[in-house]
Structure formats: structure tokens, C-alpha cells
ChimeraX commands (.cxc) that place a marker at each C-alpha (Angstrom):
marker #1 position -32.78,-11.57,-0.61 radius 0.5
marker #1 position -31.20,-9.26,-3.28 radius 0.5
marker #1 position -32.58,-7.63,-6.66 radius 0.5
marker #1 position -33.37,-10.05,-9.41 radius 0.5
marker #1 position -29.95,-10.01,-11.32 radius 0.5
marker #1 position -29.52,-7.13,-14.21 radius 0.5
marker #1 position -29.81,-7.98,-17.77 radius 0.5
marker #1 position -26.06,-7.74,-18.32 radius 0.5
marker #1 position -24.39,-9.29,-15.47 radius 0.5
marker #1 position -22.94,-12.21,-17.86 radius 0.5
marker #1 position -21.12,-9.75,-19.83 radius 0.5
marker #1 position -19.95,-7.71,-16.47 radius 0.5
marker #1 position -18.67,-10.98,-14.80 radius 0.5
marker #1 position -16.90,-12.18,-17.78 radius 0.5
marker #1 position -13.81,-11.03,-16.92 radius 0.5
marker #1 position -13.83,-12.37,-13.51 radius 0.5
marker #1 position -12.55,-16.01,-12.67 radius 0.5
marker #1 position -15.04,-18.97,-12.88 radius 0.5
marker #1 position -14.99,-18.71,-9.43 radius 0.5
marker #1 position -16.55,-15.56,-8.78 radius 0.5
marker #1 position -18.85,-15.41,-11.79 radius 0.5
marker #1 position -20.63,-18.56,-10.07 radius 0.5
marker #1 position -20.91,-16.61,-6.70 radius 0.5
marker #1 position -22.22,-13.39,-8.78 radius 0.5
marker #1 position -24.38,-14.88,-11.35 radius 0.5
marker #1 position -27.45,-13.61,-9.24 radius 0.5
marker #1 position -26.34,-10.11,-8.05 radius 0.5
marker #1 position -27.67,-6.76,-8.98 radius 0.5
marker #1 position -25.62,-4.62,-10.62 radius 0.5
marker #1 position -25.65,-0.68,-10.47 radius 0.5
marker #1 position -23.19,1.32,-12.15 radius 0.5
marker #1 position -21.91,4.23,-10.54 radius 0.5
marker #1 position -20.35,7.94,-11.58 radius 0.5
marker #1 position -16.78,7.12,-10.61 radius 0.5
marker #1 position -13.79,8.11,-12.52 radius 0.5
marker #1 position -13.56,9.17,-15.89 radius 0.5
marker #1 position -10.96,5.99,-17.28 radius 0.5
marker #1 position -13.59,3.01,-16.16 radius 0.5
marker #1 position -16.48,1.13,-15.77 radius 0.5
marker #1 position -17.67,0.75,-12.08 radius 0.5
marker #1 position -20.65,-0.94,-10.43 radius 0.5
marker #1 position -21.92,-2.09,-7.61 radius 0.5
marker #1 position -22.76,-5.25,-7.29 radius 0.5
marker #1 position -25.50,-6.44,-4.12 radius 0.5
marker #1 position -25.73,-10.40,-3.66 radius 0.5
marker #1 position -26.65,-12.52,-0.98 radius 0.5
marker #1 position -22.83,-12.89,0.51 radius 0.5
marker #1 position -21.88,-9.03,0.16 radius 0.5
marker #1 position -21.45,-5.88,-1.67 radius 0.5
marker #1 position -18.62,-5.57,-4.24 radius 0.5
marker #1 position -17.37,-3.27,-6.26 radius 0.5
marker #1 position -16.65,-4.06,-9.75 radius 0.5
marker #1 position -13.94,-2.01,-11.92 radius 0.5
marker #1 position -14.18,-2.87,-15.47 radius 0.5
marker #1 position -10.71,-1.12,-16.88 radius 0.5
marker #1 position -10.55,0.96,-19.90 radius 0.5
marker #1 position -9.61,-1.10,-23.30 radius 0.5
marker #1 position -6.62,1.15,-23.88 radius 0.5
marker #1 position -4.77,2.06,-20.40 radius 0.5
marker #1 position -1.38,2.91,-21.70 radius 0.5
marker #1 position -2.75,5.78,-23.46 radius 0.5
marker #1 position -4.26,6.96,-19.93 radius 0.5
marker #1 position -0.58,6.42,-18.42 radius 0.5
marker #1 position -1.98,3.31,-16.66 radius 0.5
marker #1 position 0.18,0.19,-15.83 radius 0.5
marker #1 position -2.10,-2.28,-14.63 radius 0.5
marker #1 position 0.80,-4.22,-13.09 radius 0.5
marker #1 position 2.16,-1.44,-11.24 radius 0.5
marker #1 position -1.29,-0.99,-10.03 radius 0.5
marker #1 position -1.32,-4.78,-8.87 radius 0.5
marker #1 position 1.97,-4.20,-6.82 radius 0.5
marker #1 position 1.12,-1.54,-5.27 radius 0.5
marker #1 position -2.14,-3.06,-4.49 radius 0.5
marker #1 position -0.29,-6.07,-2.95 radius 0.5
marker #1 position 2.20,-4.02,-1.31 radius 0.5
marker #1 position -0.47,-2.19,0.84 radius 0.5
marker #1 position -2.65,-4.83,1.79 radius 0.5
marker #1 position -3.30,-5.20,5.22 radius 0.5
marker #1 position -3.45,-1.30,5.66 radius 0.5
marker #1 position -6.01,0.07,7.53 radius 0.5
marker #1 position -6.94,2.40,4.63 radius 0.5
marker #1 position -6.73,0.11,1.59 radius 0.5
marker #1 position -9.04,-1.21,-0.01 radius 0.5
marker #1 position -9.69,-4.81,-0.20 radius 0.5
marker #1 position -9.37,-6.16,-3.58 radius 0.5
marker #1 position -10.67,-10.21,-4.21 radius 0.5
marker #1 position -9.81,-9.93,-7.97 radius 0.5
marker #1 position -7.10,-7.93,-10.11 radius 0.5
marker #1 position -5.95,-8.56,-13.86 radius 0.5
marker #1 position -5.52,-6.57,-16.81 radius 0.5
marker #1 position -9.10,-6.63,-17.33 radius 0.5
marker #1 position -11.30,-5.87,-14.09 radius 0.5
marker #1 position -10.85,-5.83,-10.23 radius 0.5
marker #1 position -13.51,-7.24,-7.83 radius 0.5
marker #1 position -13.33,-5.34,-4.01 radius 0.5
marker #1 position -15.35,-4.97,-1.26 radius 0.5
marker #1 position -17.52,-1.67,-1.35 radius 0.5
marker #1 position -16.47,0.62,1.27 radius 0.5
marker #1 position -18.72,2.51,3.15 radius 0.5
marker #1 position -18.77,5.94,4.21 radius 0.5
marker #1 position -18.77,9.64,3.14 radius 0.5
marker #1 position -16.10,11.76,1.08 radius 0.5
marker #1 position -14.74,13.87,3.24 radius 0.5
marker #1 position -14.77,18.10,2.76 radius 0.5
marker #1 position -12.51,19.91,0.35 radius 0.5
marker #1 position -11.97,23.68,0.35 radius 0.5
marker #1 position -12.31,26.29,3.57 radius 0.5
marker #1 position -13.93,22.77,5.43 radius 0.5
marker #1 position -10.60,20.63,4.59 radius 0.5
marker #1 position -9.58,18.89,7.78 radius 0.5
marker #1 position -5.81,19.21,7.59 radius 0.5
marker #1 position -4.73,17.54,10.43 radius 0.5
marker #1 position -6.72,14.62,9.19 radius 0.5
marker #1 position -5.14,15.10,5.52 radius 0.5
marker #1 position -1.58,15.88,6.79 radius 0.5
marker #1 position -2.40,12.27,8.72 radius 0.5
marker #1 position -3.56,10.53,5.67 radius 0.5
marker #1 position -0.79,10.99,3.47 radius 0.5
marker #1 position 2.06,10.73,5.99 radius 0.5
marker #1 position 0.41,7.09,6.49 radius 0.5
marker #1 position 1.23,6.41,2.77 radius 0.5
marker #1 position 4.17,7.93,2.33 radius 0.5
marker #1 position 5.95,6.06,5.21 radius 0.5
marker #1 position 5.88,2.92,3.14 radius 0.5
marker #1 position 9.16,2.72,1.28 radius 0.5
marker #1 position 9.14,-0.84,-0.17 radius 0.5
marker #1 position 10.43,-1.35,-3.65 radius 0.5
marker #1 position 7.61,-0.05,-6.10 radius 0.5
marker #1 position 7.80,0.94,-10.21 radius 0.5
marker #1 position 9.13,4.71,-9.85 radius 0.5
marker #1 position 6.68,7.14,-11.16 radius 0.5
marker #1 position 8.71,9.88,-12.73 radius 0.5
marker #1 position 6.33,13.26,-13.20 radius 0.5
marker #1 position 8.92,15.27,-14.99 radius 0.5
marker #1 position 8.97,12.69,-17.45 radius 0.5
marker #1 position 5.53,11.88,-18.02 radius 0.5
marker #1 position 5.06,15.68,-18.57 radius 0.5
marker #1 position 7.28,15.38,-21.22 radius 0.5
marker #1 position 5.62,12.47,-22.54 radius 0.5
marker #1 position 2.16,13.70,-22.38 radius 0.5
marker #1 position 3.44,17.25,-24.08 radius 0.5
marker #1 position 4.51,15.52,-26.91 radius 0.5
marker #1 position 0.58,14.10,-27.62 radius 0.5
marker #1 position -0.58,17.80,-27.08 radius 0.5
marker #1 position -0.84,18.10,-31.82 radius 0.5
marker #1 position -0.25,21.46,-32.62 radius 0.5
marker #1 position 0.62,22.50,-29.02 radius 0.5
marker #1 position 3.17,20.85,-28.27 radius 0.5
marker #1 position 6.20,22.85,-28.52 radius 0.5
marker #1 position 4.28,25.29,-26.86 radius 0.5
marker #1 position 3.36,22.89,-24.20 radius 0.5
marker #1 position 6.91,21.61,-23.71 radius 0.5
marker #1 position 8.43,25.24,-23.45 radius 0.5
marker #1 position 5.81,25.71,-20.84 radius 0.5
marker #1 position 7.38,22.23,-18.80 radius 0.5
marker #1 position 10.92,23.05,-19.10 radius 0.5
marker #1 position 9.90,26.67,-17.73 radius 0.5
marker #1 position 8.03,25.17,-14.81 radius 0.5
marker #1 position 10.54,22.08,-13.78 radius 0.5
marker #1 position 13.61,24.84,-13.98 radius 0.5
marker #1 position 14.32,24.66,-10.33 radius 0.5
marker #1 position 12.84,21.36,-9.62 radius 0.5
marker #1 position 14.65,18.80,-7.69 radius 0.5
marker #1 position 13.90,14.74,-7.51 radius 0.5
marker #1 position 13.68,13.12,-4.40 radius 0.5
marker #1 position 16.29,12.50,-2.10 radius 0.5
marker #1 position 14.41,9.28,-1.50 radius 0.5
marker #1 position 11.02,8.24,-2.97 radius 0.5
marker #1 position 8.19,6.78,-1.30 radius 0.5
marker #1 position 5.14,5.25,-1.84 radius 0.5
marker #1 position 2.41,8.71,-3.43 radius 0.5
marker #1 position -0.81,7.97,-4.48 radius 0.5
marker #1 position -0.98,10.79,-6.98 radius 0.5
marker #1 position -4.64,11.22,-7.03 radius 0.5
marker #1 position -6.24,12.72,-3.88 radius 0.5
marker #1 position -9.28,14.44,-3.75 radius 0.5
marker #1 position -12.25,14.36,-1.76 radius 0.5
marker #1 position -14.38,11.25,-4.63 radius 0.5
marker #1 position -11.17,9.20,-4.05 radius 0.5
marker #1 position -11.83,9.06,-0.01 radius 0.5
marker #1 position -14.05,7.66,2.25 radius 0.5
marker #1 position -14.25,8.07,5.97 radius 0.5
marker #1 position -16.57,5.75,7.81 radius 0.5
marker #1 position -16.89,4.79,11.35 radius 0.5
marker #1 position -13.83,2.26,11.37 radius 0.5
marker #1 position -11.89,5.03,9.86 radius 0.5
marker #1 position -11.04,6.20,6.31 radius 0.5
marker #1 position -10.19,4.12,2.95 radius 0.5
marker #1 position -7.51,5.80,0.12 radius 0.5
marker #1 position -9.54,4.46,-3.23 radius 0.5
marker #1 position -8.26,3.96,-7.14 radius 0.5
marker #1 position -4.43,3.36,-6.92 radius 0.5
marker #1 position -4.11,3.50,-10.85 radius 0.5
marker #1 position -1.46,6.17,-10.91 radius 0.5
marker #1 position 0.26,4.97,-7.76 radius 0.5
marker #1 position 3.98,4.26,-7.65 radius 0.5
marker #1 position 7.57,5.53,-5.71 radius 0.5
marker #1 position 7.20,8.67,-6.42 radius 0.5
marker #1 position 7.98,12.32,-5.16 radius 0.5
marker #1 position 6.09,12.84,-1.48 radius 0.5
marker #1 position 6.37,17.17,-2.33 radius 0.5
marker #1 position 4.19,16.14,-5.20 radius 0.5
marker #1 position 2.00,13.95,-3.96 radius 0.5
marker #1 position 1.55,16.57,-1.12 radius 0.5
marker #1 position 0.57,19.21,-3.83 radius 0.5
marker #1 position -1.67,17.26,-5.86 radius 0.5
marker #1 position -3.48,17.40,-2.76 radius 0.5
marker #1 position -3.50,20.88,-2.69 radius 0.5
marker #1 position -5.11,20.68,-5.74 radius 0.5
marker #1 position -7.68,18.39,-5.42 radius 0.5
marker #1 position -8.96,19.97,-1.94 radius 0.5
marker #1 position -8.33,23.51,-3.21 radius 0.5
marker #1 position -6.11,24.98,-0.34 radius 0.5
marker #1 position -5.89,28.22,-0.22 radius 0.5
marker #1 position -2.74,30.30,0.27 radius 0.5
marker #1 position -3.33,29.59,4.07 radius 0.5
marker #1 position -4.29,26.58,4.10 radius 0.5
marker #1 position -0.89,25.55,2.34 radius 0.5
marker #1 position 1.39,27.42,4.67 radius 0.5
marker #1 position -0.50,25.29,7.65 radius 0.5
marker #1 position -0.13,22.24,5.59 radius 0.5
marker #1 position 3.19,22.92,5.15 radius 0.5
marker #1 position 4.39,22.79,8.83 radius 0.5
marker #1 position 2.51,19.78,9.13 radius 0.5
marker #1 position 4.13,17.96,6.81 radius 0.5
marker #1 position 7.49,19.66,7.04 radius 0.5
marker #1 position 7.97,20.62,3.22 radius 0.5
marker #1 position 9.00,24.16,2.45 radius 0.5
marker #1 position 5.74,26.22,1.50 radius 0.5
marker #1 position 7.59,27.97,-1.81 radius 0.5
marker #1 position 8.13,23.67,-2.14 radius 0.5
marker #1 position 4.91,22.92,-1.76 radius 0.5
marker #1 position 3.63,25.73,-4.26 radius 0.5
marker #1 position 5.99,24.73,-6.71 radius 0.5
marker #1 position 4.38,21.24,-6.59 radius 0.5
marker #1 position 0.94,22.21,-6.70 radius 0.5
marker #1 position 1.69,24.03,-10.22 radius 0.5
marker #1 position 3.92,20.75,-11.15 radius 0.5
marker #1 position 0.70,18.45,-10.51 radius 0.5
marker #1 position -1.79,21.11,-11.84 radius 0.5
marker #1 position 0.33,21.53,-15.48 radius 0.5
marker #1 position 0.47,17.71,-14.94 radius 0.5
marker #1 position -3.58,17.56,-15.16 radius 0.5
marker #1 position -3.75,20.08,-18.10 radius 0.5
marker #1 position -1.05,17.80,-20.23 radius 0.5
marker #1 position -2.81,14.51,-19.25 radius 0.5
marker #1 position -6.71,15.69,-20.30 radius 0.5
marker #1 position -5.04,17.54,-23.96 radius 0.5
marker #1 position -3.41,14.05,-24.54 radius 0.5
marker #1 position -6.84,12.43,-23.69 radius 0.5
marker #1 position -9.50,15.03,-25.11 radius 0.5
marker #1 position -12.41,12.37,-25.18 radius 0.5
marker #1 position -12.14,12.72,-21.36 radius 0.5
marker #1 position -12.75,16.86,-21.34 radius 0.5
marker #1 position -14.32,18.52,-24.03 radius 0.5
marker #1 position -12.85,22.09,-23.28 radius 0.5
marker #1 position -8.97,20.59,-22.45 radius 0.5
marker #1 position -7.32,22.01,-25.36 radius 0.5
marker #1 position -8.99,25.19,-24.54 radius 0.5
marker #1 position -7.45,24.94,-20.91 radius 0.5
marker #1 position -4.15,23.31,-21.92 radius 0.5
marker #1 position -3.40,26.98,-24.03 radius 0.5
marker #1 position -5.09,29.04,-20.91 radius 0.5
marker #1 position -2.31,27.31,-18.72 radius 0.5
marker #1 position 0.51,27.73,-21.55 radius 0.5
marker #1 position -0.40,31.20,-21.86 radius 0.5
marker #1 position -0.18,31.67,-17.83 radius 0.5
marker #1 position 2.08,33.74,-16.60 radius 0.5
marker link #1:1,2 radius 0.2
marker link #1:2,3 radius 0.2
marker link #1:3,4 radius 0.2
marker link #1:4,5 radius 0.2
marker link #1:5,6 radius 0.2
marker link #1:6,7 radius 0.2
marker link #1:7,8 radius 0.2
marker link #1:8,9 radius 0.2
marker link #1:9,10 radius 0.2
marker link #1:10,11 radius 0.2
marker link #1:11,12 radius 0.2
marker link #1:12,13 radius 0.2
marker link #1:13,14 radius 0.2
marker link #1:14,15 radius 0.2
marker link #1:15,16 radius 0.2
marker link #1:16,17 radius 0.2
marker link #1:17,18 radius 0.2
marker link #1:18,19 radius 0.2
marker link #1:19,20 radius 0.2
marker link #1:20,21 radius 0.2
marker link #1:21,22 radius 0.2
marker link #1:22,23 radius 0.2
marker link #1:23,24 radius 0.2
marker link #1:24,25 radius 0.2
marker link #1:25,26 radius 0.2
marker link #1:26,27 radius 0.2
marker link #1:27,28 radius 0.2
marker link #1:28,29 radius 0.2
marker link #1:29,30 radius 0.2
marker link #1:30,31 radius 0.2
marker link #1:31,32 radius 0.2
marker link #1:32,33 radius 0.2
marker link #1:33,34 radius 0.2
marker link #1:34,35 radius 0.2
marker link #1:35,36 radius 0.2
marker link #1:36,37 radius 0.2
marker link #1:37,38 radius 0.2
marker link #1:38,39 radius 0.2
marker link #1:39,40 radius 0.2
marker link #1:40,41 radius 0.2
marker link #1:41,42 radius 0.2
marker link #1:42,43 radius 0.2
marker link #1:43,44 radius 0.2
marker link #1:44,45 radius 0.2
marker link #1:45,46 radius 0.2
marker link #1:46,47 radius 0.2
marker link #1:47,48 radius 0.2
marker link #1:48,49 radius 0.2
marker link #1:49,50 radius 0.2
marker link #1:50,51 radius 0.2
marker link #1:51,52 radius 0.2
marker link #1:52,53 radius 0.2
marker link #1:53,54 radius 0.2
marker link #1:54,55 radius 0.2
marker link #1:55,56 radius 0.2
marker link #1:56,57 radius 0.2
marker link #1:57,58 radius 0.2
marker link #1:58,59 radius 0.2
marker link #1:59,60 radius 0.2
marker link #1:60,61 radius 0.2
marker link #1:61,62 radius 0.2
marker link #1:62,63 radius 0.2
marker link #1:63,64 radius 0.2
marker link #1:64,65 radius 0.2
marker link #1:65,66 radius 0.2
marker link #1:66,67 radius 0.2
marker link #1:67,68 radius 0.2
marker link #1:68,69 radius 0.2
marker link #1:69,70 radius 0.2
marker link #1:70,71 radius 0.2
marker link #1:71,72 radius 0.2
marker link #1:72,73 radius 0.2
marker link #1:73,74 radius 0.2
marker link #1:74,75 radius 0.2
marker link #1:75,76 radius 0.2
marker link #1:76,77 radius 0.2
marker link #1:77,78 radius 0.2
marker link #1:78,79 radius 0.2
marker link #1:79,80 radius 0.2
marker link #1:80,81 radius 0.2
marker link #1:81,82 radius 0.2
marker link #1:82,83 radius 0.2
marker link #1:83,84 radius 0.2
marker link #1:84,85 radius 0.2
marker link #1:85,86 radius 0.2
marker link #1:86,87 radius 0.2
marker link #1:87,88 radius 0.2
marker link #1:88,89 radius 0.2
marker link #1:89,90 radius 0.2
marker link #1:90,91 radius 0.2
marker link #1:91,92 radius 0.2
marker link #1:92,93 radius 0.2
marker link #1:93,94 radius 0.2
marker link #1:94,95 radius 0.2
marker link #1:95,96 radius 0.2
marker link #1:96,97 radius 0.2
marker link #1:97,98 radius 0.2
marker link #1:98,99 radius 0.2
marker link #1:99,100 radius 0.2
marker link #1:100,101 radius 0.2
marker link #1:101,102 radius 0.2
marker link #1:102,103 radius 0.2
marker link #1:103,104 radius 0.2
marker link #1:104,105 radius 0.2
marker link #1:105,106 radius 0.2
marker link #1:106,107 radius 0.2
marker link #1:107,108 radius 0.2
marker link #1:108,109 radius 0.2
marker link #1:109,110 radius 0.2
marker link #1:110,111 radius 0.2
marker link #1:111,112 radius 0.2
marker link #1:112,113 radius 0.2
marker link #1:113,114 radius 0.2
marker link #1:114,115 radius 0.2
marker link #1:115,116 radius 0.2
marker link #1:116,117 radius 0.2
marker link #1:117,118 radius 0.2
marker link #1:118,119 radius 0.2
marker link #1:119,120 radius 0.2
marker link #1:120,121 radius 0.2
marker link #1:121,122 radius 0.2
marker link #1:122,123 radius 0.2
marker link #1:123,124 radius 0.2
marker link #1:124,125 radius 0.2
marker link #1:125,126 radius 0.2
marker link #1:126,127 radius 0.2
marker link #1:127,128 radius 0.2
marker link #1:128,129 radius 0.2
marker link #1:129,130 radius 0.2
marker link #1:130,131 radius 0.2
marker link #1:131,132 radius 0.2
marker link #1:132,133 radius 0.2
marker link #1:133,134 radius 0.2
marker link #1:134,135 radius 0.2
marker link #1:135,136 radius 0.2
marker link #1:136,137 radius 0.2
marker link #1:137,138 radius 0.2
marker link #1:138,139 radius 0.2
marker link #1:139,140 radius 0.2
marker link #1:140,141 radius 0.2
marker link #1:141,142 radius 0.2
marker link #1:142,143 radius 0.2
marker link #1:143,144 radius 0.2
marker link #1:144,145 radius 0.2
marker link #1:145,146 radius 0.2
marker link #1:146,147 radius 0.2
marker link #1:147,148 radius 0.2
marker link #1:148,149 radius 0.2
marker link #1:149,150 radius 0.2
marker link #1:150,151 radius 0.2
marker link #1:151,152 radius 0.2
marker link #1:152,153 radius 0.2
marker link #1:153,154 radius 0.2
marker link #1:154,155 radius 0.2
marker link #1:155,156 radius 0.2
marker link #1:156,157 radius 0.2
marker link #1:157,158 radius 0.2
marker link #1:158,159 radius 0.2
marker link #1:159,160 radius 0.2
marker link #1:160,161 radius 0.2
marker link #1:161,162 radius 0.2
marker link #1:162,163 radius 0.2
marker link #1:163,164 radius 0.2
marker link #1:164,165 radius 0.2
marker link #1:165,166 radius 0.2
marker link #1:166,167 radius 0.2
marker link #1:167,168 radius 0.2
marker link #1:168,169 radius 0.2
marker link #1:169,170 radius 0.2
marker link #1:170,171 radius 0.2
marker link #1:171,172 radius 0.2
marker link #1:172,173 radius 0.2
marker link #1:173,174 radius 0.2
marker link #1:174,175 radius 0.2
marker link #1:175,176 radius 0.2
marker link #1:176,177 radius 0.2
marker link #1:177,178 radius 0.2
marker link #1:178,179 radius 0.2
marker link #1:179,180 radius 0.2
marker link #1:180,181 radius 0.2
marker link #1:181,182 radius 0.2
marker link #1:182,183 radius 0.2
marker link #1:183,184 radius 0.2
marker link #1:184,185 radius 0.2
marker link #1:185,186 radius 0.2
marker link #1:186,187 radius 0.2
marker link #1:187,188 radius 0.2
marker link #1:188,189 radius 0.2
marker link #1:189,190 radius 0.2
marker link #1:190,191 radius 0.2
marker link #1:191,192 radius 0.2
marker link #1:192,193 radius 0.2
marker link #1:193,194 radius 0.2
marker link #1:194,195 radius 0.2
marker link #1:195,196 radius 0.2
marker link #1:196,197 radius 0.2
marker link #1:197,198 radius 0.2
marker link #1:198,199 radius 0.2
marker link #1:199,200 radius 0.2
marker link #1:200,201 radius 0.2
marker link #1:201,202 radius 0.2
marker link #1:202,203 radius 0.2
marker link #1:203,204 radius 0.2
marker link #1:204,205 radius 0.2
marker link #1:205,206 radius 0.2
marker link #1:206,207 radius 0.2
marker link #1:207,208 radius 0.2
marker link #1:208,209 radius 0.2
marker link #1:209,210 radius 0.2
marker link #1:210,211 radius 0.2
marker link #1:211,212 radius 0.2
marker link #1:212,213 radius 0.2
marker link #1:213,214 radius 0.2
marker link #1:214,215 radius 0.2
marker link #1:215,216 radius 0.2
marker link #1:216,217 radius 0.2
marker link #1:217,218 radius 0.2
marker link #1:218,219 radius 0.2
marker link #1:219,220 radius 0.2
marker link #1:220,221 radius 0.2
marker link #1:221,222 radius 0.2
marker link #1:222,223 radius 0.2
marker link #1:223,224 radius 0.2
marker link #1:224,225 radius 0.2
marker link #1:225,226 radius 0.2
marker link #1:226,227 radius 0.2
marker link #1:227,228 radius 0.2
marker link #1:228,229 radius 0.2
marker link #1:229,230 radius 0.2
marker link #1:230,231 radius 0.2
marker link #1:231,232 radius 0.2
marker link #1:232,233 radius 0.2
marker link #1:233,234 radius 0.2
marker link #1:234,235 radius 0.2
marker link #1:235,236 radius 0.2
marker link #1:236,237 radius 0.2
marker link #1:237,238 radius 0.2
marker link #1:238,239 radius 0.2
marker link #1:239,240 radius 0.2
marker link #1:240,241 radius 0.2
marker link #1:241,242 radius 0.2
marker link #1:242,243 radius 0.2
marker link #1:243,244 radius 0.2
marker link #1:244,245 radius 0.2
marker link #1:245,246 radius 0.2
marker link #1:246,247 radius 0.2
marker link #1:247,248 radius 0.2
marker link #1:248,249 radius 0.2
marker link #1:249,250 radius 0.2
marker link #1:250,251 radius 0.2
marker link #1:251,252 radius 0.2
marker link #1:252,253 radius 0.2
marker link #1:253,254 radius 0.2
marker link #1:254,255 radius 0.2
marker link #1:255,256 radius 0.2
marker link #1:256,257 radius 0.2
marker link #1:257,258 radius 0.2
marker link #1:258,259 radius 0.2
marker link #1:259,260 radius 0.2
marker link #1:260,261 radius 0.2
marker link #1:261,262 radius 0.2
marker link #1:262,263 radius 0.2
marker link #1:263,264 radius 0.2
marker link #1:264,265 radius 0.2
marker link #1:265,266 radius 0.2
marker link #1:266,267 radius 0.2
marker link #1:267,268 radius 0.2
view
């Protein structure tokens, strides 16, 4: 038997079709630290465990496109290491909750594992909304207020000898270790909100970033995946300006990320 239901569940299933609000109406419902742009809980009933993504009021702002998002979610389904969503609209998405551990960032990254992981996403090519990081730097610098000349300098000094693609592919754009889970039938890629056709250098260096490679770490990386390592550096600053730009367009997300956004402008 589960948990008596919580107080709230009415108001969390709302968004959900009738369908699954009848099969929820007695869960338990736990919310849980995940992300900074949603609401997400847990949610234990008889039939399963689900989790339940209740999407921020205002995703435009967050460079969210909750369609794109649907897509891609469509387009991967099937895939060993998606996740498997019941429910998606503008509002909420209903999935399974996936079990396992995050796996280790830093000196303990596994890169063979990680070189494995995103080669498995970036071999799909199938038609998908482009994501375009040079422009939504732009578009981000220009909601930075007072810095944002500044900021844009900064961009056009950074993307001087940056090429696009020869041919884009499918990048998740959001790896680190709290977006991972690797269980016993294998590992699951989670929250696929900034997903799209995009650049696979860049999607190779936000990973750099969110497992903090060191200088070493990047030049194995690098043969692994078969990108340049001066390329792979390059995108690694690319996707770390790319963070600084998103949380000074957002400051309710990061109290200190106007203070951060001028550290990086005034980086050499």
C-alpha cells in the first residue's frame, strides 16, 4: 500500500489528463531538489513511481521551447537511455522515475563511459529545431541591463574564430553528473529542455564543464571523441560564457550572477 495521498495532490495533478489524475488521485507526492527552472516530485502509488515535472510559468524567458522539447522527446524514444515520458504539454510531464546513482564528475570522471554517452546521442541526425549558441549568446547579452555592451564585446571576442557545424546532430546541452543516472540496466540522459540539432564540439564542452575536466582529462577526451583539443577548449569557454549570459538574464535563479557575469567579462 502507498502513503496516504499529500494535501496538494489535486492541485499537482491538475495539469495532467483526466486520465492520469484518476490513476494518481491517491499517490504520495514528494518534491525533490532538481533543477533550478521547475517543479519536480515524486509521486509513489499503487501501479508505480512517476516523476512529475511541473514547468516554469514563463519558459521563453529561460530559452525553453516546450515543443522542441516534445520532439526531441519523441524523436528519442525507444533509446536505451531516455527517459520514458507518459505525459508532455506546455504545462507538466508525467515519466517513470529512474533509478540509479549520478555518476562521478572531476579526477573520478569515467571518460570512456562519457565519450560513450554522448557519441550515443550525437549519432542521431533526424530533423530537430536547430539550437543556434552563437545566437542565443547574443540574445541573452542583450538582457544583461547595464552590461550589456560589455557582455556582447565579450561574445564577439570569444566566437572570433568559431565555426558552425559542418553537420548538426542531435546535443543535449546540459550534461553533468544531477542530469545522469546509471543503474543496473544501464544509464538514463535526464531533462531534455535545452535539447535540439545543435553543434556536437559544444555539446562535447559543456561536458567539460559540467564534470570539470581538467587540462588532461580534455586532451584524453579529445582523442576519444576525435575533436581537436584547442576545439574542444574553445567550446568549453563558448558553453561556460553561455552559462554566465543565461543566469545575468535570469538573476532570480543566482543571486551572485551579475557579480560573475562582470568576473567573466573582465577575464582575460
Amino acid at each position: 500500500m502507498t502513503s496516504p495521498p499529500s494535501p496538494d495532490i489535486d492541485r499537482l495533478l491538475a495539469p495532467l489528463p483526466e486520465d492520469w489524475q484518476r490513476r494518481l488521485r491517491h499517490a504520495h507526492a514528494a518534491r525533490v531538489n532538481a533543477g533550478l527552472c521547475n517543479e519536480v516530485y515524486r509521486l509513489t502509488a499503487d501501479e508505480g513511481v512517476f516523476a512529475l515535472r511541473l514547468n516554469h510559468p514563463h519558459p521563453d524567458a529561460l530559452g525553453i521551447d516546450t515543443a522542441r522539447e516534445r520532439q526531441v522527446l519523441k524523436t528519442i524514444a525507444g533509446q536505451p537511455w531516455a527517459p520514458i515520458v507518459h505525459h508532455h504539454d506546455a504545462h507538466s510531464m508525467l515519466s517513470e522515475w529512474m533509478h540509479g546513482e549520478a555518476p562521478l564528475g572531476g579526477a573520478s570522471t569515467r571518460l570512456h563511459w562519457l565519450a560513450h554517452a554522448l557519441e550515443s546521442v550525437h549519432t542521431i541526425t533526424t530533423p530537430l529545431p536547430v539550437i543556434d549558441i552563437p545566437e542565443q549568446m547574443t540574445r541573452l547579452a542583450q538582457r544583461c541591463g547595464p552590461e550589456a555592451s560589455a557582455a556582447q564585446r565579450r561574445v564577439d571576442a570569444l566566437l572570433t574564430h568559431y565555426q558552425p557545424p559542418n553537420c548538426r546532430v542531435l546535443c543535449h546541452h546540459d550534461w553533468h553528473p544531477g542530469n545522469l543516472l546509471i543503474g543496473r540496466g544501464g544509464w538514463t540522459l535526464l531533462d531534455w529542455e535545452f535539447a535540439g540539432a545543435g553543434d556536437p564540439r559544444l555539446d562535447v564542452g559543456g561536458a567539460i564543464n559540467g564534470f570539470a575536466l581538467n587540462s588532461d582529462q580534455i586532451t584524453t577526451l579529445s582523442r576519444m571523441t576525435g575533436f581537436g583539443v584547442s576545439e574542444l577548449k574553445r567550446a568549453s569557454a563558448i558553453m561556460t560564457a553561455l552559462e554566465r549570459l543565461w543566469f545575468a538574464a535570469n538573476p532570480t535563479l543566482m543571486d551572485d550572477a551579475q557579480l560573475r557575469l562582470r568576473q567573466w567579462i573582465e577575464a582575460n
